[in-house]
C-alpha positions as CSV (number, residue, x, y, z in Angstrom):
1,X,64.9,136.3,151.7
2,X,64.1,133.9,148.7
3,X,66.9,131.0,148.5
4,X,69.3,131.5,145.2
5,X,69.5,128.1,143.2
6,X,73.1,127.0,142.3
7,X,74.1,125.3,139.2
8,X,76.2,122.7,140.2
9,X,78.8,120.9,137.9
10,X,79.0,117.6,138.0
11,X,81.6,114.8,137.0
12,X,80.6,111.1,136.6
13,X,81.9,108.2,139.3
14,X,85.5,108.0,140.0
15,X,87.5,105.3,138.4
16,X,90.0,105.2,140.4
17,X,89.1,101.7,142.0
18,X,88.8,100.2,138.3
19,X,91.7,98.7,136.9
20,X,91.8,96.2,133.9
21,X,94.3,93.1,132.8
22,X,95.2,92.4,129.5
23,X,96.5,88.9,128.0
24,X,99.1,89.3,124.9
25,X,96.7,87.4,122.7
26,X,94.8,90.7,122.8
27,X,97.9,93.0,121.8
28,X,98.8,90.4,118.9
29,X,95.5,89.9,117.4
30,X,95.0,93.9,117.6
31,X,99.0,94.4,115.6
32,X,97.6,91.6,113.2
33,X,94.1,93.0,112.2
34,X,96.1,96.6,111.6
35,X,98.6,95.2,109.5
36,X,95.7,93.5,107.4
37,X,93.4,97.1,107.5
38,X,92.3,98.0,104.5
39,X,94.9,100.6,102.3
40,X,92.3,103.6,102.9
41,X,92.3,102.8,106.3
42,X,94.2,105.1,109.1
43,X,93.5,102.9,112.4
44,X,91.6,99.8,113.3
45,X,88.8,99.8,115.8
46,X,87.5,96.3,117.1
47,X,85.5,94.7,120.6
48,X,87.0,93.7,123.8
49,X,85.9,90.5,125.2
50,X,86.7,89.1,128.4
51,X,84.7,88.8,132.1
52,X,84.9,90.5,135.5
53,X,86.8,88.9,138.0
54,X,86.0,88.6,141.6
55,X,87.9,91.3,143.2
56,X,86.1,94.0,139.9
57,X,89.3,93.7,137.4
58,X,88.2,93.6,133.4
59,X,89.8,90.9,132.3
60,X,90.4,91.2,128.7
61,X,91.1,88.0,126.7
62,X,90.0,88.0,123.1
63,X,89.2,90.3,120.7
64,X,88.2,91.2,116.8
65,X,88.4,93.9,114.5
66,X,85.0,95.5,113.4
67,X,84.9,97.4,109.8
68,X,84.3,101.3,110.4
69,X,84.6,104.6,107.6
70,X,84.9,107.8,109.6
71,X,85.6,111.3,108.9
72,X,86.5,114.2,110.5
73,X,82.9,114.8,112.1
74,X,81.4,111.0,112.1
75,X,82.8,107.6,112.4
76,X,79.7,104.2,110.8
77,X,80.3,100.8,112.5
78,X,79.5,98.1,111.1
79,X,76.8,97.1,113.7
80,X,75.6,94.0,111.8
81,X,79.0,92.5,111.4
82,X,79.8,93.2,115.1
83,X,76.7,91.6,116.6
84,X,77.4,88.5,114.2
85,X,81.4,87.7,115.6
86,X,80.2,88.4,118.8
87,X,78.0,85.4,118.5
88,X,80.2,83.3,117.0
89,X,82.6,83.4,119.8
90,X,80.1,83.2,122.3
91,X,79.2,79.9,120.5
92,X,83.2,78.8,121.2
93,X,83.3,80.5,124.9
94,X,80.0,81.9,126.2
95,X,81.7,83.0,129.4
96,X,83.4,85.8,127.3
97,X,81.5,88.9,126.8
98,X,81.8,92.8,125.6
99,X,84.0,94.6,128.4
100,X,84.8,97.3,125.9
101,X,86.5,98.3,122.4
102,X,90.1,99.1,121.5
103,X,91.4,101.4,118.7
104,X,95.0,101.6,117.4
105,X,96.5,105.0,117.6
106,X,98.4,107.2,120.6
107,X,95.4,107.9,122.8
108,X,91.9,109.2,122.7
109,X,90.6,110.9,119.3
110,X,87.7,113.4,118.6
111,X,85.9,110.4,117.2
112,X,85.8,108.1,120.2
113,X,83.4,109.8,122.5
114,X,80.7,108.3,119.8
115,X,82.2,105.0,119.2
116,X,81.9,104.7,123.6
117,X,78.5,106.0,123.5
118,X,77.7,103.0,121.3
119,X,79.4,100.3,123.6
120,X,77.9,101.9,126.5
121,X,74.8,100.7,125.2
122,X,76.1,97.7,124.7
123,X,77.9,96.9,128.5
124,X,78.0,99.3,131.5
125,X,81.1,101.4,132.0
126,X,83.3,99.7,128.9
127,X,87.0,99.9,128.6
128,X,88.4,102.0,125.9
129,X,92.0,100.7,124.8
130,X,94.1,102.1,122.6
131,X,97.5,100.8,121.2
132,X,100.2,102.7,119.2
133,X,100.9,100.9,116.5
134,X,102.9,103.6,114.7
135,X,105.9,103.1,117.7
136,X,105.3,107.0,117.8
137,X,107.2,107.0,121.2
138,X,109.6,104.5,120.3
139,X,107.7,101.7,121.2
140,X,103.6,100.4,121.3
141,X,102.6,102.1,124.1
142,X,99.3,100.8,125.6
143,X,96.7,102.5,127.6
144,X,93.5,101.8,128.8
145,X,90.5,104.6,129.6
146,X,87.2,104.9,131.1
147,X,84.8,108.0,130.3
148,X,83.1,109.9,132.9
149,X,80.2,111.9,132.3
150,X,80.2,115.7,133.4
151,X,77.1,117.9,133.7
152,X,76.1,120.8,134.4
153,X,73.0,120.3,136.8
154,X,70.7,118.1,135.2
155,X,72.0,118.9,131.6
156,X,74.8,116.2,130.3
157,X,78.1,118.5,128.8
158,X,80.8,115.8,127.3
159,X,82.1,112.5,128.1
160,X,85.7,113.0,130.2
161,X,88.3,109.5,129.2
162,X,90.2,108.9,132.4
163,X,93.5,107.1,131.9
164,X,93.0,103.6,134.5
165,X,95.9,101.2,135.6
166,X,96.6,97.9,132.8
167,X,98.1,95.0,133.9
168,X,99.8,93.2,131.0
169,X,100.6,89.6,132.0
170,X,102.5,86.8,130.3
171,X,104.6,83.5,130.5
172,X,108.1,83.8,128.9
173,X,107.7,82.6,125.8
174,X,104.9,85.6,124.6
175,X,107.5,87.4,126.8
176,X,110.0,87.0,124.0
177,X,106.9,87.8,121.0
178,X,106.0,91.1,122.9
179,X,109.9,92.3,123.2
180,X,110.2,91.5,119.1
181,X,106.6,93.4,118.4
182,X,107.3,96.2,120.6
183,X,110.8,97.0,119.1
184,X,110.9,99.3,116.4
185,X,113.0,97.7,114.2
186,X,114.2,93.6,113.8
187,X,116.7,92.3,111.8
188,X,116.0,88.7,112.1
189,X,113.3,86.6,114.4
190,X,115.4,84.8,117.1
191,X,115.4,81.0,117.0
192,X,114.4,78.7,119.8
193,X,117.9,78.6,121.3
194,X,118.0,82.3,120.8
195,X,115.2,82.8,123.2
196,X,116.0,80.6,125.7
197,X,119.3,82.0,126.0
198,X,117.5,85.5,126.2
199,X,115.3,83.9,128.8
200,X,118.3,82.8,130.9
201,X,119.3,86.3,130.9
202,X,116.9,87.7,132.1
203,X,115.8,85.2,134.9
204,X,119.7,85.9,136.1
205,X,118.9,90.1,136.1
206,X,115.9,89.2,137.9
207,X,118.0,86.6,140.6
208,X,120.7,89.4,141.1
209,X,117.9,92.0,142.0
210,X,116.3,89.9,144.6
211,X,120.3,89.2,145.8
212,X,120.9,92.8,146.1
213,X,117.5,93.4,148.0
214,X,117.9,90.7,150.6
215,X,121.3,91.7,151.4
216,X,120.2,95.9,151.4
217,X,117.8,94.6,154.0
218,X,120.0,92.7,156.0
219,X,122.3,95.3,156.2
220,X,119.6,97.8,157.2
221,X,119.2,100.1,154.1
222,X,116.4,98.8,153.2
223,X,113.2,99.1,155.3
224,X,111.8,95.3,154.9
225,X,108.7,94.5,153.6
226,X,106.8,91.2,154.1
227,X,105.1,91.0,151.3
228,X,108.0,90.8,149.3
229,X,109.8,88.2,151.7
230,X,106.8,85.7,152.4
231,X,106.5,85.9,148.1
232,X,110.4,85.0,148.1
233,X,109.9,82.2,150.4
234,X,106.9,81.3,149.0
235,X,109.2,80.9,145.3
236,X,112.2,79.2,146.8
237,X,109.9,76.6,148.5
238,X,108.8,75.9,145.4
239,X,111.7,75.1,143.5
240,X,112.4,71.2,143.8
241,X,115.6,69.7,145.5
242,X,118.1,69.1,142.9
243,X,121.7,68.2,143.1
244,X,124.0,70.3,140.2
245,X,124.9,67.2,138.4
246,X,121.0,65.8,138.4
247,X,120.1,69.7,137.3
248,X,122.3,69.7,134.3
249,X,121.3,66.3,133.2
250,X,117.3,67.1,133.1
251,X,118.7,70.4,131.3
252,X,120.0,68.8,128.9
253,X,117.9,66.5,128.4
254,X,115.7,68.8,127.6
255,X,117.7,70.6,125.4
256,X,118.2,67.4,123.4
257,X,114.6,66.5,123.2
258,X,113.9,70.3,121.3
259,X,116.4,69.9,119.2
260,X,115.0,66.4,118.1
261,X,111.6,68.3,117.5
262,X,113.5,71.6,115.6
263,X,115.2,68.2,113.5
264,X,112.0,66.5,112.7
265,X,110.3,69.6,111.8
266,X,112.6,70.5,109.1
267,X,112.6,66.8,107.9
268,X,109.2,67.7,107.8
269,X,109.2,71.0,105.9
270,X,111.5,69.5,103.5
271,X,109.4,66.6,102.5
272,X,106.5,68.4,101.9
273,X,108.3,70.9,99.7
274,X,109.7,68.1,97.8
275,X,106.5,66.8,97.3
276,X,104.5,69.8,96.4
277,X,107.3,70.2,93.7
278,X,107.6,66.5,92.5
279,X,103.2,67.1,92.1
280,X,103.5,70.5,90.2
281,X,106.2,69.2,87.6
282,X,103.9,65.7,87.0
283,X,101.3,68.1,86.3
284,X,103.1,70.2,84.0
285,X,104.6,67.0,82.5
């Protein structure tokens, strides 16, 4: 009896070991380039750049917008312009290199299976990211995708974007820039002492959580983890020995020395208005 042949369909590697890490200079540059899109434009589309890290996280640090048209069956990069920045920055960091392509928008479109086949050929397995600029939820929700290829035997059907865990890292003060961009709606931008006292705030929430969760696991109704404790020992062991009087001191000291700089800087501002005013009205005289 003859052996029957099977068909066998087939999906591309699993992603679930990839993950990716995203600095804020990304998120801002990417809200920047949309609010200066052209008026015909619906979305932006621009290149990732960034480097692999040891353990096989993308690491995505810089970015630029690349001029596209599209319509609803075909979507024309501008492949000169895009191979042109991406020497330029090389020039400034040749460490950083294509790790993928973001477009602005709630998730994946009809059009971006051809835009990845293009940066496929470009770097292996790139990282689609897209970011809501139109606060469509709310708030700029940010993803990031792989696509895997399924086939049917030897005969390639579509390309599948699987959604892959993004790690969005900063220190404080792009803390306090992400939580303005993200919100919907701002009456005013906070000043310095604004976001410091924001700051405070939330390093005390953060103090009262790790209270509560040393105490629920002395008292037994939390299971412990060690992890957690040898990365709180690790922090307190940190901190430098300060008495509360020498603590309040080099706070305010500090606090004394930015407002000197807030001073000087409007002296500043000032003068140089003066004088841009003083030089137009001699040269009207």
């Amino acid at each position: 009896m003859a052996a029957s042949e099977h068909i066998v369909l087939q999906f591309g590697t699993s992603s679930a070991s990839l993950s990716a890490k995203i600095h804020p200079l990304v998120i801002f540059n990417i809200c920047d380039c949309y609010v200066r899109r052209p008026d015909q434009a619906e979305r932006v589309i621009g290149t990732l750049l960034g480097s692999i890290l040891p353990d096989g996280t993308v690491d995505i640090r810089n970015s630029y917008a690349v001029p596209h048209s599209e319509s609803s069956d075909q979507v024309a990069l501008d492949i000169e312009y895009h191979h042109n920045m991406l020497v330029s920055h090389q020039k400034v960091n040749p460490k950083e290199v294509i790790v993928g392509w973001y477009s602005t928008g709630l998730g994946v479109t009809g059009g971006s299976a051809l835009i990845h086949d293009f940066y496929a050929r470009e770097v292996s397995n790139p990282i689609h990211l897209t970011v809501d600029t139109g606060f469509r939820n709310g708030e700029g929700t940010i993803k990031a995708y792989v696509s895997a290829n399924l086939s049917l035997g030897d005969r390639p059907l579509a390309a599948q974007f699987q959604e892959i865990p993004l790690d969005l890292r900063m220190v404080e003060a792009e803390r306090v820039g992400y939580d303005i961009l993200k919100t919907t709606m701002v009456d005013k931008l906070p000043g310095d002492l604004e976001g410091m006292e924001a700051s405070m705030e939330r390093l005390l929430a953060l103090i009262d959580d790790v209270y509560k969760y040393v105490d629920n696991v002395v008292e037994g109704r939390v299971a412990p983890d060690n992890s957690i404790g040898r990365f709180i020992s690790e922090t307190v062991s940190s901190l430098p020995k300060l008495s509360p009087p020498a603590f309040d001191k080099l706070v305010n000291d500090s606090l004394q020395d930015n407002l000197l700089l807030l001073y000087l800087s409007s002296i500043t501002r000032t003068q140089l208005s003066l004088a841009e005013k003083l030089n137009t009205a001699a040269q009207i005289l």
